[in-house]
N, C-alpha and C positions, 0 to 999 in steps of 0.2 A: 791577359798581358802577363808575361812571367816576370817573376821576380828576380830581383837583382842580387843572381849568383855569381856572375864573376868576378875573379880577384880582385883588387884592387891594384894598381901599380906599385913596383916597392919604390918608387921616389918619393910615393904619397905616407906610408906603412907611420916616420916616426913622427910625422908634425901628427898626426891622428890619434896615436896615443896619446901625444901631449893635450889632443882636447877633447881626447875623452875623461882626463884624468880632471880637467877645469870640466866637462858636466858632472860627472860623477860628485865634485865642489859642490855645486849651484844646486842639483837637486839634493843632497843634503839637506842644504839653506832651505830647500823650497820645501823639503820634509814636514822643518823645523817650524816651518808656519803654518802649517797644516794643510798643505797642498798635494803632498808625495805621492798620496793616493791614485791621483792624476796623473803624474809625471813619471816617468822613467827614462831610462837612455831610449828604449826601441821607440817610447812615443817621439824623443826629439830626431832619432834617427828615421821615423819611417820615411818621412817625406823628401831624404834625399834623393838624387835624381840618380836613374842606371845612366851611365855614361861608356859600359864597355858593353861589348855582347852583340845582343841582338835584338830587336823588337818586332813582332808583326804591326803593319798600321794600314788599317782599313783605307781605301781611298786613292793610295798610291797606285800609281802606273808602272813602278820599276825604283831599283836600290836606289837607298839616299845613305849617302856616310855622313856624319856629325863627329869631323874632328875638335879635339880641344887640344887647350895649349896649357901650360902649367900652372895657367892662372883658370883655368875653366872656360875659357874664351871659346865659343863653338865658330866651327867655320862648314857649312854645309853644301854637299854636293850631291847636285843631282841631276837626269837628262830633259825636264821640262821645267817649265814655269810654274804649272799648278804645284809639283811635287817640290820644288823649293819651297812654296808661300806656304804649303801644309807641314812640311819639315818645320819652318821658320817658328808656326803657330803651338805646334809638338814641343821643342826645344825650347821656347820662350814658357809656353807652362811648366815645363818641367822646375825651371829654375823660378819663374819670378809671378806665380799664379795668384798668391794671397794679394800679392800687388795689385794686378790685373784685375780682379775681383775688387776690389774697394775702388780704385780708379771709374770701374762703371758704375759700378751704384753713386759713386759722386756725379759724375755727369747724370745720369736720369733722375738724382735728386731720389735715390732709396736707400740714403747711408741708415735710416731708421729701420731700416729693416733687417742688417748688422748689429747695431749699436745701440738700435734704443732711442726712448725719445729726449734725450738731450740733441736727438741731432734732428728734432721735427722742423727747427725755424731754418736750420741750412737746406734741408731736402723744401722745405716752401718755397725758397727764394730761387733756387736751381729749379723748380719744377714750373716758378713765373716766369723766368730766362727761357724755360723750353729748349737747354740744348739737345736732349735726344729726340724730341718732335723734328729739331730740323735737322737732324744728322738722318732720321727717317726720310725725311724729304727729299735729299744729296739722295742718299743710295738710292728711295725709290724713280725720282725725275732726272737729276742732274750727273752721278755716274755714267760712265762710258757700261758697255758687258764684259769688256776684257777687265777692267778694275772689278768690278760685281765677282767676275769670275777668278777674281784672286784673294778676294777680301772673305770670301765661300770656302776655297780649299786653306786660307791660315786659319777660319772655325772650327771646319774639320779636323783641322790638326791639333788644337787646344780640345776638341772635346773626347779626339782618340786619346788624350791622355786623362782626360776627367772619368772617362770612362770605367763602370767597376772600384772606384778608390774611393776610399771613406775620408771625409774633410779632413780627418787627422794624418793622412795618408797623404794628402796634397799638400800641408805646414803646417809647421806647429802652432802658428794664430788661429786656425778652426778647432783646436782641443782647449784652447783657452777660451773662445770663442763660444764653446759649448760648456761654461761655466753656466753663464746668462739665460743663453737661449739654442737649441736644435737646428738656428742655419745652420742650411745645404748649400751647396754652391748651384747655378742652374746652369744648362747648356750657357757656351758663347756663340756671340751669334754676330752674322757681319757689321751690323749698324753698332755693336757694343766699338767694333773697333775705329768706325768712323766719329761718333760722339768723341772719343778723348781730341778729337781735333780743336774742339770745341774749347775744352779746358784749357789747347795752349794758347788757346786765341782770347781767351778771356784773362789770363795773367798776361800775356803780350798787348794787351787792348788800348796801351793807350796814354791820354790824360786825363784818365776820368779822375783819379783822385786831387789830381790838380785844379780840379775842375771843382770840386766838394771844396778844396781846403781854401783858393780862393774867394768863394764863398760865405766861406766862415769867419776869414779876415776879416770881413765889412763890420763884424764887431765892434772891433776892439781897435780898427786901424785903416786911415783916412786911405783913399784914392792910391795920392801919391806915396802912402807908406806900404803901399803892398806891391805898385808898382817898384818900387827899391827892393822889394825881395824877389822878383820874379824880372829879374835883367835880361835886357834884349841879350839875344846870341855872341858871341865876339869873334866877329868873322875877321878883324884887323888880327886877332892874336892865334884862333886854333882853324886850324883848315878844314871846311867842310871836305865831305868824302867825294864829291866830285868836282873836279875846280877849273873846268871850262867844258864850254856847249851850251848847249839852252836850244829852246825850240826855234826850231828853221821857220823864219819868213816864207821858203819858198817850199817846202814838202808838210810845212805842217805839223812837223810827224820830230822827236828829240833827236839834237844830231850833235855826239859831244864833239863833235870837230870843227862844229862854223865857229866861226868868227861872228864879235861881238858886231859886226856891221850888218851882218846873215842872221838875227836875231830878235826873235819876237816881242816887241815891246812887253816887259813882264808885266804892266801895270797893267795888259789888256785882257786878261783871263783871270785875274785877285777876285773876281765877281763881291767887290765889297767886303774881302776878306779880312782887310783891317778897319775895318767902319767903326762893326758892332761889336759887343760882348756878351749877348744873349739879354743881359737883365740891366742894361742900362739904357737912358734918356727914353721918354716914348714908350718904352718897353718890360721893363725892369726893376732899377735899384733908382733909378732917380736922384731924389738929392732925400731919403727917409733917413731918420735919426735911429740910433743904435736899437732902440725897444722897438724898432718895424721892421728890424733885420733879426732878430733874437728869435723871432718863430717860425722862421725858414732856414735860419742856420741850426736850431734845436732839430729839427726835421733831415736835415742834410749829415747834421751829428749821427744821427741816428741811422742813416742811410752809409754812413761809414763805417760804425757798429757791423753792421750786416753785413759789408765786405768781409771786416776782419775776421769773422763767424764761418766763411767760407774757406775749405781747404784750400790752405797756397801749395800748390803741388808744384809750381814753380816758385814762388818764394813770396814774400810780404809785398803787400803794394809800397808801392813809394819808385822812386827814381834810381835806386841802387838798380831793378834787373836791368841787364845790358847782355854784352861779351865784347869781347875783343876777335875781330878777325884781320887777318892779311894776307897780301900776297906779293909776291916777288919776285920780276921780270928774271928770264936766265941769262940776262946782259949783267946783271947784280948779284950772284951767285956764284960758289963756288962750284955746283952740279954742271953749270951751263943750260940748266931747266929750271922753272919756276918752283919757286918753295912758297906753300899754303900753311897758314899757321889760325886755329883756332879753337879759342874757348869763351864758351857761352858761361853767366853769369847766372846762378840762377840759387834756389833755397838750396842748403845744406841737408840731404835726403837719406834714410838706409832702407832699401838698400837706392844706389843712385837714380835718378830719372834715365839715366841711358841702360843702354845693354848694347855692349860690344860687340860685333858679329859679323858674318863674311858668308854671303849668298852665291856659291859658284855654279854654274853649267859646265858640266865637264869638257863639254867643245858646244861653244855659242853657234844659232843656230835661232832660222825660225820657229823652233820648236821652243829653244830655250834661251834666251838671251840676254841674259844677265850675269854678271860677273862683277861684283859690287861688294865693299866692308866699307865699314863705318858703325856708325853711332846711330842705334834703333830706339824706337820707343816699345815696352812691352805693353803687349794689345794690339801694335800695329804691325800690318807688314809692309815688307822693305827695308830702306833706310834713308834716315832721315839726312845726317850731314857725313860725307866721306867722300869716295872716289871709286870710278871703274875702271877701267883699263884703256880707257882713252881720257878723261876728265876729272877733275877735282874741286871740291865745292864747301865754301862755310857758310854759317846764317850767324846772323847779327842780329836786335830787334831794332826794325828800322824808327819806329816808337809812332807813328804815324797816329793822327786823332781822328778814329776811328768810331768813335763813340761820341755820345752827345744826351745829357738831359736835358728835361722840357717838362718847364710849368703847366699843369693843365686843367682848364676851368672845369668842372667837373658837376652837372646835375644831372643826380639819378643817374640813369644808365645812358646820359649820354656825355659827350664833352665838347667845348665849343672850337673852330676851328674860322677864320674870317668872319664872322659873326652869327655862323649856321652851328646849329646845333647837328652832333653825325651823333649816331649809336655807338657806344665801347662792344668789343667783341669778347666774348665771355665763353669761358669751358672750364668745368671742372675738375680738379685732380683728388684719387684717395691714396694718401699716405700711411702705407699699412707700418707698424712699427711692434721691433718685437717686444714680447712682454707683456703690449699695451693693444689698447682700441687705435681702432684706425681713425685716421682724422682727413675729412674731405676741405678743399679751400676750393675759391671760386678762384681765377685769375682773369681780368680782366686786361684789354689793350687797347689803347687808342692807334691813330694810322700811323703814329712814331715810332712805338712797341709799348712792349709791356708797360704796368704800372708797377712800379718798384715799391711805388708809396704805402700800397694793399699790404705789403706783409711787415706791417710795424705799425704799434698802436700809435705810437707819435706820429709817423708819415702820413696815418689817416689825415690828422690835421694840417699838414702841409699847405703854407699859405696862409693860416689863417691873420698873421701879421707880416706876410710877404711885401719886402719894401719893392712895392711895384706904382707906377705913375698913374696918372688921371687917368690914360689911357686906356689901361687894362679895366677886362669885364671884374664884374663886384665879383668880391672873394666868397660868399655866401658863405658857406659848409669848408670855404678852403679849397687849395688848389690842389693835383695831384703829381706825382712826378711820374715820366715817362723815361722811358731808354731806347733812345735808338742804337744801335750798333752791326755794322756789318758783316757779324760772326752770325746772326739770327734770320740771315736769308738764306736761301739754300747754295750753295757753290761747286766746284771743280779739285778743290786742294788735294782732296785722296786721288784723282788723277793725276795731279805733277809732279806729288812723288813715284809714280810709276815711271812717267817720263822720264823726269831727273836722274831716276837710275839708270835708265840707259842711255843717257844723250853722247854726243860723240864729238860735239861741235861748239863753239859759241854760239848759233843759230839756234840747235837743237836746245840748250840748254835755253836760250831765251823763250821758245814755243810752251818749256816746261814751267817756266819762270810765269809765262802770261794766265795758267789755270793756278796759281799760290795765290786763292784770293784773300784768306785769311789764316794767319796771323799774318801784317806784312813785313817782310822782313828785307833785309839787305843780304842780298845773296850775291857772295864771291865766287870767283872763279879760277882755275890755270889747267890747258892742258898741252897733250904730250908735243902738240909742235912747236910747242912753244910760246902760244898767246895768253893773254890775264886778262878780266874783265870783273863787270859789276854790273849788277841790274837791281832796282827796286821796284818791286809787284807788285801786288796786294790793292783791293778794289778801297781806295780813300775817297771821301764823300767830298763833292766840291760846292759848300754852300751857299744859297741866294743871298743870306744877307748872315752878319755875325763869323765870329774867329772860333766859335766851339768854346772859349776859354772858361766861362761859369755859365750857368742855366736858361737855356732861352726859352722864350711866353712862345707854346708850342698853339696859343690863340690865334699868333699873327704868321701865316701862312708866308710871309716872308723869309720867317728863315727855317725853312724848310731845304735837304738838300736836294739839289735840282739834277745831279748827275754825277758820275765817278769820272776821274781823273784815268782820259781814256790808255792805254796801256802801251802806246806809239810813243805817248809825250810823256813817259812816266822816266827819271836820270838812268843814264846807264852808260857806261866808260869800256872801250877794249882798247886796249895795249895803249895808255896813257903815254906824252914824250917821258914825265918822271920815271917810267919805270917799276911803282908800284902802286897798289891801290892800300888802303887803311881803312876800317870801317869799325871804330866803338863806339855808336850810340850820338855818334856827334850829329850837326845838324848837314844834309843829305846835298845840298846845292845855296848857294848865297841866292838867302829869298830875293835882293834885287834884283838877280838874273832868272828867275824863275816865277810863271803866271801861278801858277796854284797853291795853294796855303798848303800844306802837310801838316803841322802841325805848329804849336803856338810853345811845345814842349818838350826839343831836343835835349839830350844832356850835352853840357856844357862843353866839352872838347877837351878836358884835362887826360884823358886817356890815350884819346886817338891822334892827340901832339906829341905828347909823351913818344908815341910809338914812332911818328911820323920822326922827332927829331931822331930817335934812338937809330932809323934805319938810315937818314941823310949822314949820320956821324960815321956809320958803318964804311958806306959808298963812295964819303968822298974822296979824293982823288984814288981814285980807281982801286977800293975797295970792294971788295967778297962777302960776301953772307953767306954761311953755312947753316945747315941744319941744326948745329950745338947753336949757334949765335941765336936764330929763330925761339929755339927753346928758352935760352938765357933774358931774350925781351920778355914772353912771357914769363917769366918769374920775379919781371923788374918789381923791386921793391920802394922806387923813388916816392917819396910825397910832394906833390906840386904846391900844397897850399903851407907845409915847412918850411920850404924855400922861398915862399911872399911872407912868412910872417914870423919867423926867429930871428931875422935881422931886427926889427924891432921886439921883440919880447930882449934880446940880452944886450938893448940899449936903456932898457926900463934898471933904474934904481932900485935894487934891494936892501935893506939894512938887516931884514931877518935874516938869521944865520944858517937857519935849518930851509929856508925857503932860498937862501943863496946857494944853497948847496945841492939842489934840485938845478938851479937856473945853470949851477954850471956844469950840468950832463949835456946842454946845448951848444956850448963852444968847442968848434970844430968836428960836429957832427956833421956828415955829408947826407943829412937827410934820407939814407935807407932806412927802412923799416924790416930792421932784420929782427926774429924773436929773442934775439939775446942782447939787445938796445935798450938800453934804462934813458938812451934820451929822446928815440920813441915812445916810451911809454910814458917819460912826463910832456913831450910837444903834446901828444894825444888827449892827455889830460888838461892841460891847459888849452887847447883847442876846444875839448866839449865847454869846458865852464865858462869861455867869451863869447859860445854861443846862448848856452844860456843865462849869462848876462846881459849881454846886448838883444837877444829877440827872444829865447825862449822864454822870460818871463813874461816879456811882451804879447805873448800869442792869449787869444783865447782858450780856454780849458778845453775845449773840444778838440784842440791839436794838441797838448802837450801828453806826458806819460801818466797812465791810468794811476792815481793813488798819489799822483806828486800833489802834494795843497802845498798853496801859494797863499800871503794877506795882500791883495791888490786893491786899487781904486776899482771901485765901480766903472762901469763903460759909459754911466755918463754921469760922473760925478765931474766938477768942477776943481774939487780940493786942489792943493797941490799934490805933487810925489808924495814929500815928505812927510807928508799928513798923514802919522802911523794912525791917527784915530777913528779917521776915515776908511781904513781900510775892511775889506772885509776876506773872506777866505774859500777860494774857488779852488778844487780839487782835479787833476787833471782825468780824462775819460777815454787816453785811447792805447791801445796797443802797444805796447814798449816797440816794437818793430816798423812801425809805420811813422810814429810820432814826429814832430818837428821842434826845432832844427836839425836834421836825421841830418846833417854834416857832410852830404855831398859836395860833387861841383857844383852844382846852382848856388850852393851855402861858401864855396870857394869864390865864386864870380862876387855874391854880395859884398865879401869882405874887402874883396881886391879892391872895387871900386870906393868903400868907404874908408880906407887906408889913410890915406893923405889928407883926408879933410879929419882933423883930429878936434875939432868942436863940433862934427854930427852928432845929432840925437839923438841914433843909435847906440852911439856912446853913454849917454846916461843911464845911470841904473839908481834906483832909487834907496835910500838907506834904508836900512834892518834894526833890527835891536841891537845888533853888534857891529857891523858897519855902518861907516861912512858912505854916504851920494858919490857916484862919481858922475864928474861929467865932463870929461874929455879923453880922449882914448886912451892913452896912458896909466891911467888912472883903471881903467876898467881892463886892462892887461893886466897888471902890474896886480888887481885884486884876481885875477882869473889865475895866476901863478900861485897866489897865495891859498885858493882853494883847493886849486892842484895838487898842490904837495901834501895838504894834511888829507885830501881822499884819498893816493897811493900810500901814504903814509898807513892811512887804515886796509888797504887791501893787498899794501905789497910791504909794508916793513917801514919802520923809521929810518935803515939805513938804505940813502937815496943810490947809495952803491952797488946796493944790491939787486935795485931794480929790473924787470926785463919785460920787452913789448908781451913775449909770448904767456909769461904769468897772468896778463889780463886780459890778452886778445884771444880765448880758446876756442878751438871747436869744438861742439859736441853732436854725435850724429845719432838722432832717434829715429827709431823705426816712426812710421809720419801715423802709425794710429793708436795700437795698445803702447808703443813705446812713449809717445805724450800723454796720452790720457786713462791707460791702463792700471791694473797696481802694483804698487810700489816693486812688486818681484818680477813682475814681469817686466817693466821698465829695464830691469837691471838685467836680464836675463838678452833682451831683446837691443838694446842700446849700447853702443858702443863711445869712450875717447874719456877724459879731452884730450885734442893733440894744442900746444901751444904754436900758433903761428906767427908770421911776418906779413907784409904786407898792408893791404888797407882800402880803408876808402877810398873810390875813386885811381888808383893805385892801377898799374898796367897789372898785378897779383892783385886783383881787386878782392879781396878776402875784405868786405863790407864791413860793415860796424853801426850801428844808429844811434850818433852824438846824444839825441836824448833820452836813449835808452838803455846804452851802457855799452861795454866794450865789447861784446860775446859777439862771434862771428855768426851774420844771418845771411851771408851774401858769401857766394863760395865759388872760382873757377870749375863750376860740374865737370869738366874731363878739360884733356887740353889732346890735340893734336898737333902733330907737325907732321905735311905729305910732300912726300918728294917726288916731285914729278916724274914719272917716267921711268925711273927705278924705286918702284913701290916699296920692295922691301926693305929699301933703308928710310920709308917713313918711321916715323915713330907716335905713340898715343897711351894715352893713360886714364883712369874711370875714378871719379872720387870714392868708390865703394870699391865693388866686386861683382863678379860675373849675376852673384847668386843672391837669392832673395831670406833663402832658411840660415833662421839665427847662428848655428855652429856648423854650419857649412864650413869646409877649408879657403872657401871664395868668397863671403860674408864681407869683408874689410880686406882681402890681400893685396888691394893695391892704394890703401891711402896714406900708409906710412912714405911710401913711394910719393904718394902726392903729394903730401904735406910736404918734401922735403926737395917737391919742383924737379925730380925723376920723369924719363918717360919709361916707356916697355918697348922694344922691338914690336913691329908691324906685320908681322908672315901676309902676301897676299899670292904670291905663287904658288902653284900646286907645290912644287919643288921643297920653297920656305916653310910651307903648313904643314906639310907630312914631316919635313924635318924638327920642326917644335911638339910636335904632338905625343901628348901623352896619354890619352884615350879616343877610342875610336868605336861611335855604336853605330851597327846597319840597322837603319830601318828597311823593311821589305813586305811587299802585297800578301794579302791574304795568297794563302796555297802557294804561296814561291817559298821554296826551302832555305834557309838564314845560311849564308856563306861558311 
């Protein structure tokens, strides 16, 4: 493969100096600590990508060009299908390979074999999951040969470029890399790119941690005090995303057009969906006192640990991932075509989870048929969310409960199941780790799935004080925990994104919709004749008995699931009378109009109203939407729970002078959350401290932030509150990222509803050594203001004039492996920001935040798009990174200063457009065909 001689372009010539002139800095610095040795410009330079010229590449049939755009954007064309998906694979290594490489060894659970054994307990837990056994399963049983045969030539294409190049030659993370240890990179191979399916499915999966943390409540907090934290839906106030249809009386089969008279009793398919809760009466939690729940929640504690342990390549668990999607009829437009607006919520990543990219056939054709851009994942081919030249599509996480643990009586090597003893199924894994000795585990599964419980010394004992009733078989040794989840059977998904790329219809697009069995998501729609639609996929378990919500006695065969929720009666909406469709995360259809549980854990509607009013304000009396307006909702900076709750904070009594002078950056604030708002940044502040006066002190240690100690009563002391003597001192043990009150809308819903009753319980907080009890609401505001002010005080300034949201909301983007856990130079070498932003929780700019863990943004709009139907080229889209994965690349960060300040970039998808924006162009061309 020749090297990369050709010029450079002079548009590129003076930002290049300027950063050679910042390496030239840094290795200095890196000299200076005794690294230099290693380092030079040619090592950071080697692994940039030849982008002009010309390449031979084994495999091809005939030219493929790889134009780019001034951002490194590649758009690829070629005369077949294989030679795109091998192009696609070529072009994706060239730029984002270190990425791709760590992404797989995370799904096959061999990050040890990079990294070392600090990372033996996450490759055990991934290797008990088993995602690459069943992504082996998919390719070998469940692929079609035309996916086989595309998933084959984008390997080829990634290993023609691995080909001949030494790790340091492919990025600079394998020269650091080889600090430690002599990884190589190995061939990729098609099953590597089916597994990452795996990983989006297991950060999409669910409410399994709602599921733990419920659980853990039983501590510290009766029945109905966790029911008050886990509020039914408010379908009175935020509109589900489909809001009429239901299943036909007379086809059987969902039909969003009958009429509620044509309509299937929904009570007749719940299959006892609100009965149960896995672990209660008969079954479960019973009526046991706090010390018979303490050793099933130490266990569950522990089983959280292990989450948090596991790469979030999409972001921290908890209720923050989402997105926002929409669309909008060309009755309501300024195009007279529908406008599709979407972004997906996900971790703050460098470089991003997407890669921007444009798959063209130079004239479509049974040979070749595709003609598709959008938003890809690297590893995979295709693309994942975009448009072709008939269609346009977003995803959303439809958040569907997908997932399920189960207590399991456990002797020896069997486990009990109706009162028969079955055999656990048992296989070996060896985890080779560099550095070190290899380390074999057993993993063992019951007919649920795996045991989660085996890779944690405490989970071994799971059960042993399990508050479970008369009922359940004797605890002996302890119970174990299993996982079921619909991401661990083998499925069709890597088929419907082939489909999806080329659908042409609302039909076609639903046939594609019917193989997305996991992650499930809410997939939008608009194409060029002018229709809009929604469909939700994804294979959801419909169970015999229980709501999924905390752990079911996986003993009693009852609540077993008995069948998926068939894919005829799954909601789905084309060209509603409203006009448009909305879909963030809210809850999918009004469960009384609907037979099947989905889940017990939408997010609560503060987004997907938000949007819903922002477009009725737009339309009515016969108002236009434009593509700027489109962009503009996404950027809304509105806060919904400022606007329930600063009317009462600046009805509250101040007498401090320096805390009255905070309270009045609230008056006349229109609740945006712009970064340069000091009375954003004190609402935000007195928002985190009334949660955790009113319930984060309240939680058990196992929810709140790792290292917070707290002096509280005992869980089953008697004392009063105030009984400083009685107290003792519990240290928090979890994740700053996950922790609760993480300050979402569920944490919006709670407050709303305890607003008005200003002598709730919740209300009370107990005295300190320097405060007073409060106990009525006012009182516990009124102290939440007062803690406010002297925290910003300490982290933004005495003067409260000076304050601004973006000094404490920042982003920071790390590279997701040596950039977090690397040293200290290479951190700095590799990591990029902070940028101060706007925005927020919950927030249609949902730039997240987790109230108990502080104000840093963990929750980030990944890209935003906005497509215009029908005249592509004036859609518009933007990537929270850059095209490119190597640290001093000119594409590393070039589009988030853009993002951060809620810009898009022009969309090229014409031939016409692309060649016009293009400022490098490489042939790829077959062995023995002479290079243009």
């Amino acid at each position: 493969m020749p090297a990369n001689t050709t010029a450079s372009s002079p548009k590129k010539k003076k930002g290049r100096r300027a950063r050679l002139l910042v390496l030239v800095l840094v290795l200095a610095l890196v000299a200076g600590v005794g690294y230099g040795a290693y380092w030079s410009i040619s090592t950071v330079r080697a692994s940039f990508p030849q982008t002009t010229g010309s390449i031979q590449l084994e495999g091809l049939g005939g030219q493929v060009e790889v134009k780019r755009d001034g951002y490194g954007i590649p758009q690829i064309y070629a005369d077949s299908d294989e030679d795109l998906f091998r192009a696609q694979g070529f072009v994706q290594a060239q730029d984002r390979f270190w990425e791709m490489d760590v992404r797989r060894h995370m799904t096959s659970g061999r990050l040890s074999e990079m990294f070392g054994s600090e990372q033996v307990e996450t490759d055990a837990f991934l290797r008990t999951l088993g995602w690459r056994r069943v992504a082996q399963q998919e390719y070998d049983t469940k692929l079609s040969a035309e996916t086989k045969k595309f998933l084959q030539a984008y390997a080829e294409g990634v290993n023609a470029y691995l080909e001949g190049r030494s790790p340091e030659e492919i990025s600079v993370e394998y020269a650091a890399l080889s600090f430690t240890n002599n990884y190589k990179p190995e061939p990729w191979s098609p099953v590597d790119s089916v597994a990452w399916l795996k990983a989006m499915a297991w950060d999409l999966r669910g409410n399994m941690e709602d599921e733990i943390d419920r659980s853990l409540l039983t501590s510290r907090l009766s029945e109905k005090q966790i029911k008050d934290l886990y509020p039914s839906y408010p379908f009175d106030r935020n509109k589900p995303i489909v809001e009429e249809g239901g299943i036909s009386q007379v086809t059987g089969d969902f039909d969003p057009a009958a009429k509620p008279s044509d309509l299937d009793d929904a009570s007749s398919g719940s299959t006892d969906a609100g009965t149960g809760n896995g672990t209660g009466t008969g079954n479960g939690t019973g009526t046991g006192a706090a010390d018979a729940a303490s050793g099933l929640n130490s266990q569950l504690s522990a089983l959280s640990d292990t989450l948090d342990a596991i790469p979030a390549l999409l972001g921290p668990s908890g209720n923050g991932i989402g997105s926002n999607s929409w669309v909008v009829s060309g009755q309501y437009t300024t195009t007279g075509k529908p406008l599709l607006a979407n972004d997906p919520h996900l971790a703050p990543q460098l470089p991003s989870l997407w890669y921007q990219m444009g798959l063209h056939c130079r004239e479509t054709s049974a040979k070749c048929r595709y003609d598709v851009a959008g938003y890809t994942f690297s590893g995979m081919p295709g693309v994942i969310i975009g448009h072709n030249q008939d269609i346009a599509w977003g995803f959303t996480n439809l958040g569907a409960d997908v997932t399920d643990l189960y207590l399991e009586k456990l002797t020896g090597d069997s486990y009990v199941v109706g009162g028969e003893e079955k055999p656990l199924t048992t296989r070996e894994e060896v985890i080779k780790v560099a550095g070190g000795a290899s380390k074999t585990i057993t993993v063992r599964s019951t007919g649920h799935g795996p045991l989660v419980s085996d890779r944690s010394d405490e989970l071994e004992k799971v059960g042993e004080k399990a508050p479970v009733s008369n009922a359940a078989p004797d605890r002996g040794s302890g119970y174990g925990v299993a996982l079921q989840w619909t991401a661990l059977q083998p499925g069709n998904t890597m088929d419907a994104v082939f489909e999806l790329n080329r659908a042409d219809d609302f039909q076609s697009f639903r046939k594609a919709a019917r193989k997305f069995e996991v992650p499930s998501q809410n997939l939008i729609y608009a194409d060029t004749e002018g229709h809009i639609g929604y469909q939700a996929p994804g294979k959801i378990p419909v169970r015999a008995r229980g709501d999924g919500s905390t752990p079911a006695p996986g003993w009693d065969p009852a609540y077993k699931w008995t069948d998926y929720i068939p894919f005829e009666e799954l909601p789905y909406e084309y060209d509603p009378e409203r006009g448009y469709i909305v879909t963030a995360n809210q809850a999918v259809i009004d469960d009384e109009k609907y037979p099947y549980l989905i889940t017990k854990d939408y997010g609560y509607g503060a987004r997907s109203q938000r949007i819903n009013d922002l477009i009725e304000s737009k339309i009515q009396d016969g108002g236009k939407i434009s593509t700027e307006d489109m962009r503009t909702m996404q950027t809304d900076n509105s806060s919904e729970i400022a606007k329930l709750l600063t009317p009462y904070l600046l009805k509250i009594d101040i007498s401090d002078p320096y805390v009255r002078e905070a309270q009045k950056l609230l008056e006349g604030w229109d609740y945006t959350q712009e970064p340069d708002s000091g009375a954003a940044a004190y609402f935000n502040a007195v928002w985190r401290n009334v949660l955790k006066l009113a319930f984060g002190n309240k939680l058990p240690k196992e929810l709140r932030v790792e290292g917070e100690c707290l002096s509280v009563r005992p869980a089953d002391s008697t004392a009063p509150d105030d009984d400083l003597e009685e107290r003792v001192r519990e240290c928090g043990g979890r994740d700053a990222d996950s922790a609760q009150p993480d300050g979402g809308d569920r944490w919006f819903e709670v407050v709303r509803r305890l607003l008005k009753d200003e002598d709730n319980a919740w209300w009370q907080s107990p005295r300190t050594r320097t405060e007073k009890a409060t106990d009525q609401r006012d009182e516990l505001l009124g102290r939440a203001m007062v803690d406010a002010r002297w925290e910003l005080t300490a982290k933004l300034g005495k003067d409260a004039s000076s304050w601004t949201w973006g000094r404490l909301h920042q982003l920071t983007l790390r590279n997701q492996t040596l950039g977090t856990a690397g040293p200290g130079f290479l951190q700095f070498m590799l990591n990029r920001g902070p940028w101060n932003l706007g925005g927020g929780e919950a927030a249609v700019n949902a730039t997240g935040w987790n109230a108990a863990g502080g104000y840093e943004v963990v929750w980030v709009p990944s890209m935003r798009m906005v497509v215009n139907v029908g005249d592509w080229d004036e859609s518009r889209w933007i990537n929270l990174t850059g095209a490119s994965g190597h640290a001093y690349s000119a594409h590393y960060t070039d589009q988030t200063d853009k993002w951060a300040a809620g810009e898009l970039l022009g969309w090229a998808y014409s031939a016409d457009a692309v060649s016009a924006g293009a400022v490098d162009t490489l042939t790829l061309h077959p062995p023995g065909q002479s290079a243009p």
